[in-house]
C-alpha positions in Angstrom: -57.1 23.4 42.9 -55.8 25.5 40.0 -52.5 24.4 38.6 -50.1 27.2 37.1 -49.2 26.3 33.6 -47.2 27.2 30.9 -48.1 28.3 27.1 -50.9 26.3 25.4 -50.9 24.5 21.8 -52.7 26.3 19.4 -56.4 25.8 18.6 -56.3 22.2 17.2 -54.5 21.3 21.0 -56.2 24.0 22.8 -56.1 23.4 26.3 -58.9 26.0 27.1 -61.2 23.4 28.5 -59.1 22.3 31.6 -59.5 25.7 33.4 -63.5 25.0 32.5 -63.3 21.8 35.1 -64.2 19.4 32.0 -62.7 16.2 32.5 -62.5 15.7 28.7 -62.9 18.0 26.3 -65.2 15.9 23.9 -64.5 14.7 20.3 -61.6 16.2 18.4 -61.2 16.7 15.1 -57.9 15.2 14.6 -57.7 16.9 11.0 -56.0 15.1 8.0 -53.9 12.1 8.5 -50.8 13.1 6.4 -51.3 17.0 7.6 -47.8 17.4 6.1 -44.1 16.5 6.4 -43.7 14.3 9.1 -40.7 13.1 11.2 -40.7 9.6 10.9 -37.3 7.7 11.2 -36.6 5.0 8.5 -35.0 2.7 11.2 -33.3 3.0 15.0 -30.2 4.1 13.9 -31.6 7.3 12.2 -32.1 8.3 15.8 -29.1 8.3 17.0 -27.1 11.5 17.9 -28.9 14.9 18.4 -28.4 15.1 22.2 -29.5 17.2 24.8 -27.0 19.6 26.8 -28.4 19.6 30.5 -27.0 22.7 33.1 -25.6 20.8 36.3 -26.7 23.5 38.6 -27.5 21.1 41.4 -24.4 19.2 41.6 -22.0 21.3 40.6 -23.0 25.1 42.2 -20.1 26.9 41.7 -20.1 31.2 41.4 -18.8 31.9 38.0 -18.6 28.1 36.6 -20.7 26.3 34.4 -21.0 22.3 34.0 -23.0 21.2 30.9 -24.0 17.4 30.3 -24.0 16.4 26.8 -26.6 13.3 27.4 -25.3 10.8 25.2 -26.5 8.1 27.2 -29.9 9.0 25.7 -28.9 7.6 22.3 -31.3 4.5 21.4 -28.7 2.0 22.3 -27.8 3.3 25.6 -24.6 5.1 24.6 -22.7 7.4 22.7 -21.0 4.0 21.1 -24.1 4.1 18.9 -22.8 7.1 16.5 -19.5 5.4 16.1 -21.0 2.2 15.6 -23.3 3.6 13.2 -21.1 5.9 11.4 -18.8 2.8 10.8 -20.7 0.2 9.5 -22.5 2.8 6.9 -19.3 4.1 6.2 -17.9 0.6 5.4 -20.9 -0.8 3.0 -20.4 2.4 1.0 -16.8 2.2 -0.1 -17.0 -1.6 0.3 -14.4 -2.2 3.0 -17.4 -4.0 4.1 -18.8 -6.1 2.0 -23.0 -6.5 2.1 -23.9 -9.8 3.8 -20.1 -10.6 5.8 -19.9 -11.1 9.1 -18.5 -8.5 11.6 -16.4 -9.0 14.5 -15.0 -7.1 17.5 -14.1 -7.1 21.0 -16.0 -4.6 23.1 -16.9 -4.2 26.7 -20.7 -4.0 25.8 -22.0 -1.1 25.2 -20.4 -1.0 21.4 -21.0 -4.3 21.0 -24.4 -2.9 21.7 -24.2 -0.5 19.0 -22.4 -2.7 16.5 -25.5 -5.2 16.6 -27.9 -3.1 16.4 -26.3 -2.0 13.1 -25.8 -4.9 12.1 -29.0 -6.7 12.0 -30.7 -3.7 9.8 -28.2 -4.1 7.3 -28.2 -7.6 7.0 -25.0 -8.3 8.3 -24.0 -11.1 11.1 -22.0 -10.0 14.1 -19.8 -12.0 16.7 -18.9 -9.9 19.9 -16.0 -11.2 21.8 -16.6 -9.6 25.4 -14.9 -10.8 29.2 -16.5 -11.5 32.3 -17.0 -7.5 33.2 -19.3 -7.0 30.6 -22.9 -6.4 31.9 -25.4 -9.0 31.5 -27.6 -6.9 30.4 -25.6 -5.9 27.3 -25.1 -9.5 26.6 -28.6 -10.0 26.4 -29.6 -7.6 24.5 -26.7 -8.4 22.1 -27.8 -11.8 21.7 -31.6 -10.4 21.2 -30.1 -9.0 18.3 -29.0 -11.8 16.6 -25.1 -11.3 17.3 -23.0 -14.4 18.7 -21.4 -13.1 21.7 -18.4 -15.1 23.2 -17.1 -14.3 26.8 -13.5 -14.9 27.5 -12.5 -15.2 31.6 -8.6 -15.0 31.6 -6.9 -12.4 32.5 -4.3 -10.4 30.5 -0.4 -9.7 31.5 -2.0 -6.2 32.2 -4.6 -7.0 34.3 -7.2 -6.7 32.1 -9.0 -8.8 29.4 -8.6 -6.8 26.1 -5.5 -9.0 25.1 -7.1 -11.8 25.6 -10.2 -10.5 23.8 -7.8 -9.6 20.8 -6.4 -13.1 20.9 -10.1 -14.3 20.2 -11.0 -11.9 17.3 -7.9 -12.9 15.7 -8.6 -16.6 15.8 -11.9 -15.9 14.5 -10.5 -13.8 11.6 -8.0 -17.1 11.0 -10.8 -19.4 10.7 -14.4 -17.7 9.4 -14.5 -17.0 6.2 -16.2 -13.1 5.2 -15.3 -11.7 7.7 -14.3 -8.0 8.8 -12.9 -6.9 11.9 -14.0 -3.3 12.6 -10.8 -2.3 15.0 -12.5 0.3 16.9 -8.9 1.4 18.6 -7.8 1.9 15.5 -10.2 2.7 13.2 -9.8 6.2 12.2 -14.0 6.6 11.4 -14.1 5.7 15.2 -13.2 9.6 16.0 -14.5 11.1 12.6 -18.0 9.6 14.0 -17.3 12.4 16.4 -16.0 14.9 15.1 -19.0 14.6 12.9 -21.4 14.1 15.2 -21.0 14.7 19.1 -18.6 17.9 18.6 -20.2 19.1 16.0 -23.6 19.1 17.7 -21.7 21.1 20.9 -20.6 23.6 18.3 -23.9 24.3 17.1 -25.6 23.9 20.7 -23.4 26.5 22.7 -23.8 30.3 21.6 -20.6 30.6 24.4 -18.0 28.2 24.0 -16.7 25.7 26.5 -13.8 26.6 28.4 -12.9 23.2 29.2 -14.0 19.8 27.7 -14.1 16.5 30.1 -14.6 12.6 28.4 -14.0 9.3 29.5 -11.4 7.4 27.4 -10.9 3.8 26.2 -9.9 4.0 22.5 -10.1 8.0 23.3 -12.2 8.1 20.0 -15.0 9.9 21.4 -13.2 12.5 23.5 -10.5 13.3 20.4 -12.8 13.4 17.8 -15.0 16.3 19.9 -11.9 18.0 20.9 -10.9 18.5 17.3 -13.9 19.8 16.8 -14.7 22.1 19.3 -10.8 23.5 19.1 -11.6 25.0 15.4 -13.9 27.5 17.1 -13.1 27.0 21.1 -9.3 28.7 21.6 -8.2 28.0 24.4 -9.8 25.0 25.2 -8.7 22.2 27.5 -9.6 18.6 27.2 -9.7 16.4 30.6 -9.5 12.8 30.5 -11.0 10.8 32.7 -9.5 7.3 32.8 -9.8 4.5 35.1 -7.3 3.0 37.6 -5.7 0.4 36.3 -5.7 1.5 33.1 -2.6 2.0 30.6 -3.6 4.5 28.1 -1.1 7.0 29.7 1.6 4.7 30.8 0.1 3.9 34.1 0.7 0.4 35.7 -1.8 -1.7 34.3 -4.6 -3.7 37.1 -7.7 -4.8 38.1 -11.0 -2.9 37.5 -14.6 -4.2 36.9 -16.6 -1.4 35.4 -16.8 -1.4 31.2 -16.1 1.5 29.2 -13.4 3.6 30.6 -9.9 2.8 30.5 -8.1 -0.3 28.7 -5.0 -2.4 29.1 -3.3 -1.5 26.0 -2.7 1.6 24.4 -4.9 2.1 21.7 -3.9 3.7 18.1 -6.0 6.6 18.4 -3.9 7.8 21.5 -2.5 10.9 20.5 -1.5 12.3 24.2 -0.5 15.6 23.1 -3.8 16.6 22.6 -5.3 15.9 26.5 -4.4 18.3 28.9 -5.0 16.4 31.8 -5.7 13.2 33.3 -7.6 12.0 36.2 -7.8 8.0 37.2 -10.8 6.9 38.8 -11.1 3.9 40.7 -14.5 1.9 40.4 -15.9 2.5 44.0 -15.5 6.3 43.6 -17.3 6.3 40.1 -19.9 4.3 41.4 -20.3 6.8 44.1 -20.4 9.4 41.7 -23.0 8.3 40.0 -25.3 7.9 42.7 -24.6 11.4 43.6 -25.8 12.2 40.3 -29.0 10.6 40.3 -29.8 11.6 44.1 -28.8 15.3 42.7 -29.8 15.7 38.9 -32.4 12.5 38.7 -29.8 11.3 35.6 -29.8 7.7 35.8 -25.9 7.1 34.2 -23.4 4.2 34.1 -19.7 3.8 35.2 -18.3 5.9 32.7 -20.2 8.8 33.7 -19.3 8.7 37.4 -15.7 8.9 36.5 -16.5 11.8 34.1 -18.7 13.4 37.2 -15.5 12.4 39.3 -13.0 14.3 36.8 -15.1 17.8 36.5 -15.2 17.4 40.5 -11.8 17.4 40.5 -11.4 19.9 38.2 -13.1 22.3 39.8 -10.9 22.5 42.7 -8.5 24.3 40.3 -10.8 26.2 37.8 -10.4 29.8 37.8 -13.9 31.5 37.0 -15.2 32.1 34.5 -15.8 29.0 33.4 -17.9 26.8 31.1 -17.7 23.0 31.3 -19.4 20.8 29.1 -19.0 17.1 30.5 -20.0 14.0 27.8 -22.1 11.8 30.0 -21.6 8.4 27.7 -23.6 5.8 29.3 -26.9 5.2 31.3 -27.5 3.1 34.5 -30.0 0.7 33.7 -26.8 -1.9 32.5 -25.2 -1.3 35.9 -27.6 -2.2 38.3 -25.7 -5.4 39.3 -22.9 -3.0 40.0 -22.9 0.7 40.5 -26.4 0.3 41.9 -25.9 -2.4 43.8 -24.4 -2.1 47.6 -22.9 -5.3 48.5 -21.0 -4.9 45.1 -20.1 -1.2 46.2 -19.1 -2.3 49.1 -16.2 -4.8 47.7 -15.1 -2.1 45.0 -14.5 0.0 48.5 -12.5 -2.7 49.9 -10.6 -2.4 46.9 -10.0 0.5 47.6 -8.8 0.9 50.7 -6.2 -2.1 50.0 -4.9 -0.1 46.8 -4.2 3.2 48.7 -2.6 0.7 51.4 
């Protein structure tokens, strides 16, 4: 059997002794052991960012229209919380706003609680992670791997949510630990810079063509703000779709209850700044989770929650896009922390219920 194949390494990985039938080629030299510069990463976190873009030509086939994932969920941590996480805590120990050896604390969903210990630990700091019942168990495991203190909170906020009540927490422990900083990523204004930085300044350097149209979950809006400010220095027109969740308040809607992390909250966070998101679209959690199984059955890209309501949004969007058209999508998180949810059928099969009784 002869197997078509592409260009070949050079001589030192030739490849010339396949189409010979050898099974091995025999002993290699394998030349000098420091043949030059190398790229090897001082830690994890020097990792993080440089993302692919991936053409959605399955899922999304569409004369004249283009849909580009930015794979941010192929950071080391999971998600694209790790450049804010990371960005943040550097920034912090070098202007001293965060002092070496004091302990951090935040609420999060998971995932940038995540990112925030995996920071943490390589520079020597301690972390507690105040997270609710929703959060994966998966991230609280790895979390606690880390060496953070995670604390879960179960009651409910006025809004339906449990960010209030996670706030109520952080702010107790800020009354009674001593050292230590709370890194306010709904207000933090290195939570978009991170960004601006990184994500939309990687887009800008990918995409010979710019994007006609930029679509981001939202939950401080950090990420999706900090790209669109970005991309909008070089990208004119460009419109920015959010994709938030049902329930969620971040654009005045009435506040409920949802179970999937990472996309929507019930408060508005700081960040906001409305005027610069052109459009909205609420996902509930049973249509997300469909979406990303849609995705994976389509693409093979294994995603979380907050991707099936971005897949959800550029769906939606499409309906009213008039070609030509270029799309880039930021796909923030990977599946293997919902597998007790999106991946799972009986809980799929509740969210439905859900559902139904909210359109009831």
């Amino acid at each position: 059997m002869t197997l078509a194949r592409g260009p070949r390494p050079g001589p030192a990985g030739d490849l010339a002794w396949l189409d010979a039938g050898q099974l091995d080629p025999g002993p290699l030299d394998p030349g000098p052991l420091h043949p030059g510069p190398e790229a090897v990463h001082g830690s994890v976190l020097d990792t993080v960012g440089a993302t692919p873009l991936v053409e959605l030509g399955r899922l999304f086939a569409r004369p004249g229209v283009q849909v580009l994932a930015k794979l941010e969920l192929m950071n080391p941590g999971g998600s694209m919380k790790d450049r804010s996480a990371r960005y943040i805590v550097a920034s912090g120990l070098a202007d001293g706003s965060i002092p070496p050896g004091s302990r951090l604390v935040e609420s999060s969903s998971g995932n940038f609680g995540v990112a925030v210990a995996m920071a943490a630990q390589l520079h020597g700091l301690a972390f507690t992670c105040v997270v609710d019942r929703n959060a994966s168990a998966a991230n609280v495991t790895i979390m606690r791997g880390l060496g953070a203190d995670v604390e879960v909170v179960d009651e409910p906020d006025e809004a339906g949510g449990y960010l209030h009540t996670r706030l109520a927490r952080v702010h107790e422990i800020l009354a009674t630990t001593a050292d230590t900083v709370w890194i306010n990523q709904y207000a933090n204004e290195r939570n978009w810079l991170a960004h601006y930085h990184g994500t939309g300044a990687e887009l800008v350097d990918q995409l010979l063509v710019p994007p006609t149209h930029l679509v981001g979950a939202v939950s401080t809006t950090g990420s999706l703000l900090g790209c669109a400010r970005r991309l909008r220095e070089v990208c004119d027109p460009l419109q920015v779709v959010a994709a938030d969740a049902v329930g969620s308040v971040i654009f005045g809607g009435r506040g409920g209850y949802r179970e999937l992390p990472g996309v929507g909250s019930s408060r508005v966070p700081e960040l906001h700044s409305p005027d610069e998101i052109d459009r909205v679209e609420h996902v509930d959690d049973a249509t997300a989770a469909e979406a990303c199984r849609e995705l994976l059955a389509t693409e093979a890209i294994f995603a979380g929650g907050s991707t099936g309501a971005v897949v959800t949004a550029v769906a939606r969007l499409l309906d009213d896009v008039v070609p030509p058209a270029r799309i880039v999508a930021i796909f923030p998180d990977r599946g293997d922390r919902y597998l007790d949810r999106v991946y799972d059928d009986a809980w799929l099969d509740r969210a439905r219920a859900r559902r139904v009784a909210l359109s009831r």
